[in-house]
Legacy VTK file of the C-alpha trace (Angstrom):
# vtk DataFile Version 3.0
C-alpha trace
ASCII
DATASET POLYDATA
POINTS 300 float
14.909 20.805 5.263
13.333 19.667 8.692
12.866 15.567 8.510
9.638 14.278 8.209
9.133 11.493 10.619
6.659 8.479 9.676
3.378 8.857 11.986
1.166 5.829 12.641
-2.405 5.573 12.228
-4.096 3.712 15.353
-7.530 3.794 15.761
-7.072 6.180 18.638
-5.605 8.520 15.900
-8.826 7.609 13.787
-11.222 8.989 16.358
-9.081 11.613 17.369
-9.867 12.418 13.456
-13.415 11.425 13.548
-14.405 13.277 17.153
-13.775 17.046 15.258
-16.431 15.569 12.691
-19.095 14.213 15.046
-19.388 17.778 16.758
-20.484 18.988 13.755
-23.391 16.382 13.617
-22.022 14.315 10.864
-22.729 10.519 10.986
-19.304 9.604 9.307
-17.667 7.083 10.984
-18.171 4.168 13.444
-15.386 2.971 15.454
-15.662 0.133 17.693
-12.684 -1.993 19.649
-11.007 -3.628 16.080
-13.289 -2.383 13.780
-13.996 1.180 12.287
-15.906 2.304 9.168
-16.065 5.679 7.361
-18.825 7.290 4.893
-18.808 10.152 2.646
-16.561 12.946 2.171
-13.013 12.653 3.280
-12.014 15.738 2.498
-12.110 17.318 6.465
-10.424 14.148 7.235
-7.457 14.796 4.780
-6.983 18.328 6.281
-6.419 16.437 9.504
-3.594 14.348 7.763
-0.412 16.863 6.633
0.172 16.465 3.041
3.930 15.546 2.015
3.805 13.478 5.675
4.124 9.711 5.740
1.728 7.599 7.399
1.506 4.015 8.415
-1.381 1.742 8.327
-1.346 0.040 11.778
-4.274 -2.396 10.544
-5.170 -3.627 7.192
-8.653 -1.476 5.350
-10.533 -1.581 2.456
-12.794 0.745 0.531
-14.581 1.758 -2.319
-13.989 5.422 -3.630
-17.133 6.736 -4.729
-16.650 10.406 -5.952
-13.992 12.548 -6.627
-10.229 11.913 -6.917
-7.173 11.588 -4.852
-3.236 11.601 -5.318
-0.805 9.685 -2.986
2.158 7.877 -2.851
1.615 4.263 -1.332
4.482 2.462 -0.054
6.959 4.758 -2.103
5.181 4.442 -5.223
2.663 7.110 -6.822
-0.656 6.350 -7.303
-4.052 7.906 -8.499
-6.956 6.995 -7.295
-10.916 8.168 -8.933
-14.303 7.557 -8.711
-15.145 3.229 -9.253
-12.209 2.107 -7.770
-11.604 -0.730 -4.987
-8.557 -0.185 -2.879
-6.875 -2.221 0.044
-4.317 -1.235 1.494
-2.404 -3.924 3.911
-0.723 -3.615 7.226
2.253 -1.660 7.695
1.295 0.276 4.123
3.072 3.918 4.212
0.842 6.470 2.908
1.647 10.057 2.055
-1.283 12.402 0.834
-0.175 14.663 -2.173
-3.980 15.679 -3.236
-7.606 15.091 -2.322
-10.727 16.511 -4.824
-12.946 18.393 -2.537
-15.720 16.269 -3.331
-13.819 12.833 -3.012
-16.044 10.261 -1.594
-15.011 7.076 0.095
-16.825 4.079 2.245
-14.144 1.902 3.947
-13.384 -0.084 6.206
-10.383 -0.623 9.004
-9.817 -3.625 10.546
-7.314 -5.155 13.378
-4.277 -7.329 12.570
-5.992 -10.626 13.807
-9.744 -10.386 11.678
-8.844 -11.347 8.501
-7.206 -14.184 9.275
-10.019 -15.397 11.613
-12.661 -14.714 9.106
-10.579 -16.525 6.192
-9.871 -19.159 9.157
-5.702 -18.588 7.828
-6.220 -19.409 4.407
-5.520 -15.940 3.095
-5.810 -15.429 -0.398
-1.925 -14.404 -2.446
-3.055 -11.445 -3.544
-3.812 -9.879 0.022
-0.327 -11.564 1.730
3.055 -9.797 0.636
5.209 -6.746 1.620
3.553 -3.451 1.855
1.644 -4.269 -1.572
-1.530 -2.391 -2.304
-4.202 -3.547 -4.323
-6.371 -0.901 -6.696
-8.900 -2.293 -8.822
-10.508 0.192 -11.510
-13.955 -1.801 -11.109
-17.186 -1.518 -13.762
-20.317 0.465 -12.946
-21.569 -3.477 -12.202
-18.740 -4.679 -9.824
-18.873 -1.351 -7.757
-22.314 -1.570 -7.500
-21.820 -4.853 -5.635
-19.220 -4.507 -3.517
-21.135 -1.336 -2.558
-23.797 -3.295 -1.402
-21.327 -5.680 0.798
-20.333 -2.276 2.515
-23.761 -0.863 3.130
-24.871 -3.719 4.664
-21.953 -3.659 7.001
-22.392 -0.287 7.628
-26.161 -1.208 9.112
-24.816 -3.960 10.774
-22.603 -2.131 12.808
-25.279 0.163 14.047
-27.496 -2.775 14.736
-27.483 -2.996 18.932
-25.481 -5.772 20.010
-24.937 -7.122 16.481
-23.011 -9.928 15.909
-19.603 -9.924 15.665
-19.388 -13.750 13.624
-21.860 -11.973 11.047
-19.870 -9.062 10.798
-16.562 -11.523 10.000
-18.764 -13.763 7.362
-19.208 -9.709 5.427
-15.322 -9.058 5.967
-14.677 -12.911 4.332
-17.526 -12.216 1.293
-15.595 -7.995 0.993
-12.191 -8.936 0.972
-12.831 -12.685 -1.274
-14.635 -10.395 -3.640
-11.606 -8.186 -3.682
-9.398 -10.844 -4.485
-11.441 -11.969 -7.249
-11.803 -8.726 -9.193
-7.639 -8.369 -8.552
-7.512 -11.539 -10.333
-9.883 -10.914 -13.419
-8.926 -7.629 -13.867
-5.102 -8.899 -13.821
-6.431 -11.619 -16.359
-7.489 -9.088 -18.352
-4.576 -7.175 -18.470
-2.334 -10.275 -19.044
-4.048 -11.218 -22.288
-2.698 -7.891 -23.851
0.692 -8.042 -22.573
3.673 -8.914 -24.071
5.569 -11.543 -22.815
8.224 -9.359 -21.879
6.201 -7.159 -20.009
4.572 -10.212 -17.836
8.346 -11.230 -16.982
9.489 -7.270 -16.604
6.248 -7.233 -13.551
6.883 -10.412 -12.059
10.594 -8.842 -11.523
9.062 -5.635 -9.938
6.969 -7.623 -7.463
10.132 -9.562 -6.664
12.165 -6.914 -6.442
9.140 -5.217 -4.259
9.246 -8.191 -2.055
12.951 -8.855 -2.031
15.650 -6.429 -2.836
15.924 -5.424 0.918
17.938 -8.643 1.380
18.795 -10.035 -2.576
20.802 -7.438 -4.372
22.322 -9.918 -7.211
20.709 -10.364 -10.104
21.428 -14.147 -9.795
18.745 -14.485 -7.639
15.698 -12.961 -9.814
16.904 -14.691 -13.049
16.498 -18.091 -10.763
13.489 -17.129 -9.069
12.039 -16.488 -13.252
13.560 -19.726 -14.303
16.088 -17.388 -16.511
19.763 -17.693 -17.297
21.218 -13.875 -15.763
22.025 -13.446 -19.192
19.190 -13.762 -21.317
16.743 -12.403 -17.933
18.917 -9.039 -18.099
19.154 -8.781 -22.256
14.944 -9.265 -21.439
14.563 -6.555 -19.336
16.589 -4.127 -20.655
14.610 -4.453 -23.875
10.962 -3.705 -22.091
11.810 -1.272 -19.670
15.189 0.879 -20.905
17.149 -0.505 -18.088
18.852 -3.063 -16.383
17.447 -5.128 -13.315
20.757 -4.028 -11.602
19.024 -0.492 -12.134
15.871 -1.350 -10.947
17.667 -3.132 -7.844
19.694 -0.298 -7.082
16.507 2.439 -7.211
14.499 0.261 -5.394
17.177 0.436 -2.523
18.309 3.690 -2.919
14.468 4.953 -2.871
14.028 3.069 0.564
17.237 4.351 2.019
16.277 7.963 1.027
12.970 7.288 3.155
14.786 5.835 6.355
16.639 8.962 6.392
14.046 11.401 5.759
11.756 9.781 7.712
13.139 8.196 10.750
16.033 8.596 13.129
17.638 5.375 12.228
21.425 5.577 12.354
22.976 5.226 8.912
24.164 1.600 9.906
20.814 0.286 11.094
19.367 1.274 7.506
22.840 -0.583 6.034
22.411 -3.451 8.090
18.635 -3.963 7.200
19.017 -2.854 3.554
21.203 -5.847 3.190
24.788 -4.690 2.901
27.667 -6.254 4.484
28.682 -3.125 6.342
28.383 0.803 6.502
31.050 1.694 4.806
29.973 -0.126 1.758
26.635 1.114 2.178
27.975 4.782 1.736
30.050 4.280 -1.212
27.112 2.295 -3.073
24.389 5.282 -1.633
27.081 8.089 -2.859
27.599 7.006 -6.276
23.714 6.151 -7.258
22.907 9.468 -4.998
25.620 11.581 -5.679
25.582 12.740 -1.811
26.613 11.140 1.333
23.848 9.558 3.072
24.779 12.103 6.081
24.192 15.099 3.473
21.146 13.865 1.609
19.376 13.672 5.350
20.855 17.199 6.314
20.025 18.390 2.929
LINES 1 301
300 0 1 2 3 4 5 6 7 8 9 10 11 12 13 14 15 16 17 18 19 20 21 22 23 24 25 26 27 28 29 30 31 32 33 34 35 36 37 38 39 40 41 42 43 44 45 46 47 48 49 50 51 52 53 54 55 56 57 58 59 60 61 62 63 64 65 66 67 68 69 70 71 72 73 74 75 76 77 78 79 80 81 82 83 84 85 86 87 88 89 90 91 92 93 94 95 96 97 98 99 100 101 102 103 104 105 106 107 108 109 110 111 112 113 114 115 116 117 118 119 120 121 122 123 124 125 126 127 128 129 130 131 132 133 134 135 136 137 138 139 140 141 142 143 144 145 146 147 148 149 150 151 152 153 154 155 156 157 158 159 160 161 162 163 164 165 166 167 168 169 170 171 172 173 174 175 176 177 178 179 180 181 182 183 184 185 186 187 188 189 190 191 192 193 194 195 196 197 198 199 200 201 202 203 204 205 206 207 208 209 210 211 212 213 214 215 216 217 218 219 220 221 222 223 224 225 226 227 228 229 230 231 232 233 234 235 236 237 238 239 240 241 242 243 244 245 246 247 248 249 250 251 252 253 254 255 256 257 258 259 260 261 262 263 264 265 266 267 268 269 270 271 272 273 274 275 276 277 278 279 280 281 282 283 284 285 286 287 288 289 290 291 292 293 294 295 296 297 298 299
């Protein structure tokens, strides 16, 4: 099997993608120095991205899907996306395209590294901070409506001659605050009808999410939840089926498979920035949750 490397997304790659579009007459897409927006259907756009190929996000972006359905896997981890819901998607998110509806609809927005925390003058909400963690909010017919409204008028704005750029941050601060507040409530929601056991089960995965690159003991979680190791891995082990040693170990094992699919990293770069105290231990640990060589699962 030929490797698949991880391509980046720039916004030269964006109107390399939106150029093929604009000969056809379609007002899709406005790109401008750190700033780009896209309307309507992103189904000619997905044929210009390979599916099974990874992609990363050079900038943060935000959008609102508004017809149809999609299937990808963001930052290793599948995900479904349909009609009414809010995504963002953070710097340095990989994104592989498994399906796109033909008739998926999206308006979004792409934005350089720098504008969001300029337009939240640094003071950037949790929820939006973190490692490669996307945020997907299933919003009501009420709450799309809304945030629909933030996007059209930043869609005019940007076609407004010499518009200004401090308005167009005070939209991006209202868009991405309103984002952050529907994460919240929704999350509120959920949290009311969750076990206790399942609240302490996710706060593990985000940590784990965050962390397990450098903390593989299980030492470190239980302190992080205010556990003993004991009782935090009898807990997890009774929601989810397995241990957090397991969880650890696929969270690893998943990113190592990645690296060596995906890039030409030498086997102890991905070691050394997986956390492990040399290469040789790295192969024994990748062989026996694996069952290959690390050498044979990138040949294979």
């Amino acid at each position: 099997m030929e490797n698949k490397k991880i391509e980046n997304i720039t916004f030269d790659h964006m109107r390399e993608m939106v150029d093929v579009n604009l000969m056809n007459g379609r007002d899709v897409a406005y790109i401008s120095g750190t700033f780009a927006m896209f309307r309507g259907k992103m189904y000619d756009f997905a044929g210009r991205l390979s599916a099974g190929i990874p992609y990363c996000m050079q900038d943060s972006r935000f959008g609102l899907i508004k017809n149809g359905s999609a299937d990808f896997f963001v930052n290793l981890r599948q995900r479904h996306y349909e009609r009414g819901t809010i995504l963002f998607l953070k710097q340095g998110s990989i994104l592989q395209l498994e399906h796109m509806s033909e008739d998926f609809e999206l308006s979004g927005v792409t934005f350089g590294n720098n504008d969001l925390y300029l337009a939240l003058n640094g003071r950037v909400p949790s929820s939006l901070q973190g490692y490669m963690d996307d945020i997907a909010v299933f919003a009501t017919e009420e709450e799309a409506s809304m945030f629909d409204r933030i996007l059209h008028v930043m869609w005019d704005l940007f076609h407004e001659p010499g518009y200004n750029k401090e308005m167009m941050s005070g939209l991006l601060k209202a868009a991405v605050l309103y984002i952050d507040y529907l994460d919240n409530k929704h999350q509120a929601t959920e949290h009311n009808g969750m076990s206790y056991g399942q609240e302490v089960f996710n706060r593990f995965i985000r940590l784990v999410n965050d962390y397990a690159r450098k903390e593989h003991n299980i030492d470190f979680y239980a302190g992080r939840l205010c556990f003993t190791p004991r009782y935090f891995g009898t807990l997890i082990k009774k929601v989810s089926g397995h241990t957090p040693k397991e969880w650890i170990d696929r969270q690893l094992v998943t990113e190592a498979k990645v690296r060596l699919k995906h890039t030409d990293q030498q086997v102890a770069r991905i070691a050394d920035e997986l956390g492990f105290p040399n290469t040789s231990f790295f192969c024994k640990y990748f062989r026996r949750i694996a069952g290959m060589s690390p050498q044979d699962y990138r040949q294979g």
